[in-house]
C-alpha positions as CSV (number, residue, x, y, z in Angstrom):
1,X,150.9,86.3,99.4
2,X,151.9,90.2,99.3
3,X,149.6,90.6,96.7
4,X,146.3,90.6,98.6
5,X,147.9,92.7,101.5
6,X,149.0,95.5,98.8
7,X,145.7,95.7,97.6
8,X,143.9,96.4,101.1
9,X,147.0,98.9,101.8
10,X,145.7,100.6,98.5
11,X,141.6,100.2,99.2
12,X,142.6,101.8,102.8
13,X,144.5,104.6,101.4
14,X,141.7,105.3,98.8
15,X,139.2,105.5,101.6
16,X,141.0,107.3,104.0
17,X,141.7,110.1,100.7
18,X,138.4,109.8,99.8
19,X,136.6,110.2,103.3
20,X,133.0,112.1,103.8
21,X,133.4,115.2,105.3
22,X,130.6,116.6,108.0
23,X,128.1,118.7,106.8
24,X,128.5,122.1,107.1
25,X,125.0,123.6,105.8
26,X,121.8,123.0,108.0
27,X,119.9,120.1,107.3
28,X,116.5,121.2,105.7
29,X,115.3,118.0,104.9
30,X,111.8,117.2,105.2
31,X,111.0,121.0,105.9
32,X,108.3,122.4,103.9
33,X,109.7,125.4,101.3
34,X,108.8,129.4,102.2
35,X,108.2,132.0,99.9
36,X,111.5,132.6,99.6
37,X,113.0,129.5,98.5
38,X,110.6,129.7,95.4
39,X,110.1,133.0,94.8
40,X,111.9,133.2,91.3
41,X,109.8,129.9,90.3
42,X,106.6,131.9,91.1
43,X,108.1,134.7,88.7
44,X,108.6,132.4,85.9
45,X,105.4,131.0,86.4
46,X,103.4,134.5,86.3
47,X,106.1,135.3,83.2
48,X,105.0,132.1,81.2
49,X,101.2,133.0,81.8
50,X,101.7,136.5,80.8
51,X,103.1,135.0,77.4
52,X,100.8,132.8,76.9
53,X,98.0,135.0,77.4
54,X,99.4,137.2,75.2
55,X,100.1,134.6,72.2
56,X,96.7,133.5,72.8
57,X,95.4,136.7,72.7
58,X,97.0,138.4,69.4
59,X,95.6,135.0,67.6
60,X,92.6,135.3,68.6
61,X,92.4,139.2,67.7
62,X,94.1,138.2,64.2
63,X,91.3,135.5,64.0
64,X,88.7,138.0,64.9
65,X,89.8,140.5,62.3
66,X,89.9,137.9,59.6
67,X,86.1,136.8,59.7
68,X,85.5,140.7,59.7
69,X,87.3,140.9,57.1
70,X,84.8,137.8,55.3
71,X,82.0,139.7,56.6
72,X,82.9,142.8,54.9
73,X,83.1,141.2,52.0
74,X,80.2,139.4,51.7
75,X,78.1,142.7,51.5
């Protein structure tokens, strides 16, 4: 019978090693997000854009220049 008494010796030892400390940080939970907070998100953002613009816009140009290109020789 000292076998179930060693394992609740062991369970308490675990818990008692394994115990939640109290938070430290402020609790910001349910708070809405500033300008701060996602200010490098808005920067990657306005980056992707700007390289997708771009991309679009050199295809486009190379597009543009090809059916000049099939104008030119047409006449």
């Amino acid at each position: 019978m000292l076998f179930p008494h060693l394992i609740f010796v062991e369970l308490s030892q675990i818990m008692s090693a394994y115990r939640a400390t109290p938070q430290l940080c402020p609790d910001y939970s349910g708070k809405p997000l500033g300008p701060s907070q996602c200010l490098s998100a808005f920067f990657m953002l306005a980056a992707a854009a700007m390289a997708a613009m771009a991309i679009f816009g050199y295809f486009e140009q190379r597009h543009a220049l090809k059916s000049l290109e099939i104008d030119a020789k047409l006449f």
